[in-house]
C-alpha positions in Angstrom: -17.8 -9.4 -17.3 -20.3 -10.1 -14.6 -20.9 -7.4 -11.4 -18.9 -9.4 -8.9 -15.9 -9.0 -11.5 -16.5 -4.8 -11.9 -16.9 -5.0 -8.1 -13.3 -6.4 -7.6 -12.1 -4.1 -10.4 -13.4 -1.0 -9.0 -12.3 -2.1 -5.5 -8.8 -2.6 -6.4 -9.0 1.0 -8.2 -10.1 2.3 -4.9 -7.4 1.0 -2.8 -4.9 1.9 -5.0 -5.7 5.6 -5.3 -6.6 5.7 -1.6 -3.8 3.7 0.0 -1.5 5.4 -2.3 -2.4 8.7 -1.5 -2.5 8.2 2.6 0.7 6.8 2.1 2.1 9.9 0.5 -0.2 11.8 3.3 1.0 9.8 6.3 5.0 9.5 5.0 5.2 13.8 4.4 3.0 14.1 7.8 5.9 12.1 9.5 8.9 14.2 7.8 7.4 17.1 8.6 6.8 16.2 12.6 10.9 15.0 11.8 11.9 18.4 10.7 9.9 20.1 13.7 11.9 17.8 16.6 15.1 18.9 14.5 14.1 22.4 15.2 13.1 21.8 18.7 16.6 20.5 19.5 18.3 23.3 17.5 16.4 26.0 19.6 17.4 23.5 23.1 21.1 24.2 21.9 20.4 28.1 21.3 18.8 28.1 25.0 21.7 26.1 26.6 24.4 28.7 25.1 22.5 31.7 25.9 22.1 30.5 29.3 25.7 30.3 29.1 26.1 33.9 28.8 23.6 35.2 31.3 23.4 35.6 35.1 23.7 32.4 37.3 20.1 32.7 38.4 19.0 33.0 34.4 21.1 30.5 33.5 19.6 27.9 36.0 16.2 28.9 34.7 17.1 28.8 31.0 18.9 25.9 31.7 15.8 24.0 33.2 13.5 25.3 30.4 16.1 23.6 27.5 15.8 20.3 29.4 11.9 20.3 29.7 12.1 21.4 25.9 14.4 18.6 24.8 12.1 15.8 27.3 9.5 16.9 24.8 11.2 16.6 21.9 12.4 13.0 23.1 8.6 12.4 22.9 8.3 13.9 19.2 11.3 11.7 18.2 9.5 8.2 19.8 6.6 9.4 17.6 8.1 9.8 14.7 9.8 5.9 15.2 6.5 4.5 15.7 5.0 6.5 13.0 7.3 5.5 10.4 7.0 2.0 11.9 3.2 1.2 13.0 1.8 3.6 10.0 4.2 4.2 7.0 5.9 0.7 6.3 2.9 -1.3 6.8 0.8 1.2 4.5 4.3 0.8 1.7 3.2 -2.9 1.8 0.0 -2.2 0.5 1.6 -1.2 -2.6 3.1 -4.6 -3.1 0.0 -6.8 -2.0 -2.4 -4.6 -4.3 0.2 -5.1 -7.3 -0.2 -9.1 -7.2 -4.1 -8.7 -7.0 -4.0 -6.9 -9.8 -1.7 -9.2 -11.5 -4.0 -11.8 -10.1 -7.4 -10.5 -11.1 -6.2 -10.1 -14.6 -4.5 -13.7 -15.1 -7.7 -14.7 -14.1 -9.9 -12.4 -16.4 -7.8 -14.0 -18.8 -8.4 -17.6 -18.1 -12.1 -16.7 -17.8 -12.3 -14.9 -21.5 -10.3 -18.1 -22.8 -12.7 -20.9 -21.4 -15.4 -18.6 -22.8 -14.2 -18.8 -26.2 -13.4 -22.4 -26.1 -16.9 -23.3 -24.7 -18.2 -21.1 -27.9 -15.8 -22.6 -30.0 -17.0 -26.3 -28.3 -20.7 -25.1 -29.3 -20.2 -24.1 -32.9 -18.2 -27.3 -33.6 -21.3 -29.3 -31.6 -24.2 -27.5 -33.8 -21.8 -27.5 -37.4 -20.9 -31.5 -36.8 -22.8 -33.1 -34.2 -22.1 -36.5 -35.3 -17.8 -35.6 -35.5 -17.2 -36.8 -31.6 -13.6 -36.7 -32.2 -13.4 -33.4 -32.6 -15.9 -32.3 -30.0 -13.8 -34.8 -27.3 -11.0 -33.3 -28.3 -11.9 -29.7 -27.5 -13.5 -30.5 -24.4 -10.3 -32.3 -23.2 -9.0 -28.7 -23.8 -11.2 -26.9 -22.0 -10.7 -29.4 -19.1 -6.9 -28.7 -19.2 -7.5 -25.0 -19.2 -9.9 -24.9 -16.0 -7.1 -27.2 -14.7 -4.2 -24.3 -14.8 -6.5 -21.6 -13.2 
């Protein structure tokens, strides 16, 4: 294997531990800011009832203070969508994408290491009977159908 080949290698390594692990990151990040806003709106709903019970002055102010607490938590929920959206999903593809490199890469490794052998093969037929040119056609019309498929 040559450097440019190790270099692919250990960059698809990289990407996969890396993408893989923000992905986990990113995706528990965003159901954790999730199970905040659910809190948020469960404290609104304890505001609003308790204002129910107090004075009318109270309740006006408590009242107020549950709808600026809920406008917030309107904005956690909008980030939470465009997390999940914008950061999660595409990241998720990732997974997908670095599977058929991978797949990819190693077909090819493969067709690589087989023209190798044939062009050894080729040789030690060339240097054992140089003067058999059927046989040395024939496994260069091999070799030819090989580099053809990859």
């Amino acid at each position: 294997m040559d450097n440019q080949t190790k270099q692919i290698q250990e960059m698809v390594t990289n990407v996969k531990k890396h993408f893989g692990q923000l992905c986990q990151l990113f995706a528990a990040y965003t159901r954790k800011t999730a199970r905040l806003r659910d809190k948020a709106d469960l404290l609104v709903k304890e505001v609003h009832f308790y204002g129910d019970t107090e004075t009318p002055n109270l309740r006006k102010g408590l009242k107020l203070f549950a709808d600026q607490l809920a406008k917030v938590q309107d904005y956690r929920h909008a980030q939470v969508e465009r997390l999940e959206a914008k950061v999660v999903e595409p990241l998720k593809s990732y997974g997908t994408i670095l599977r058929f490199n991978r797949e990819n890469l190693k077909a090819t490794l493969s067709a690589r290491s087989r023209e190798v052998q044939q062009l050894q093969q080729l040789e030690r037929m060339r240097q054992k009977n140089p003067s058999d040119r059927q046989i040395i056609v024939s496994l260069a019309y091999c070799l030819i159908l090989v580099k053809k498929l990859f």
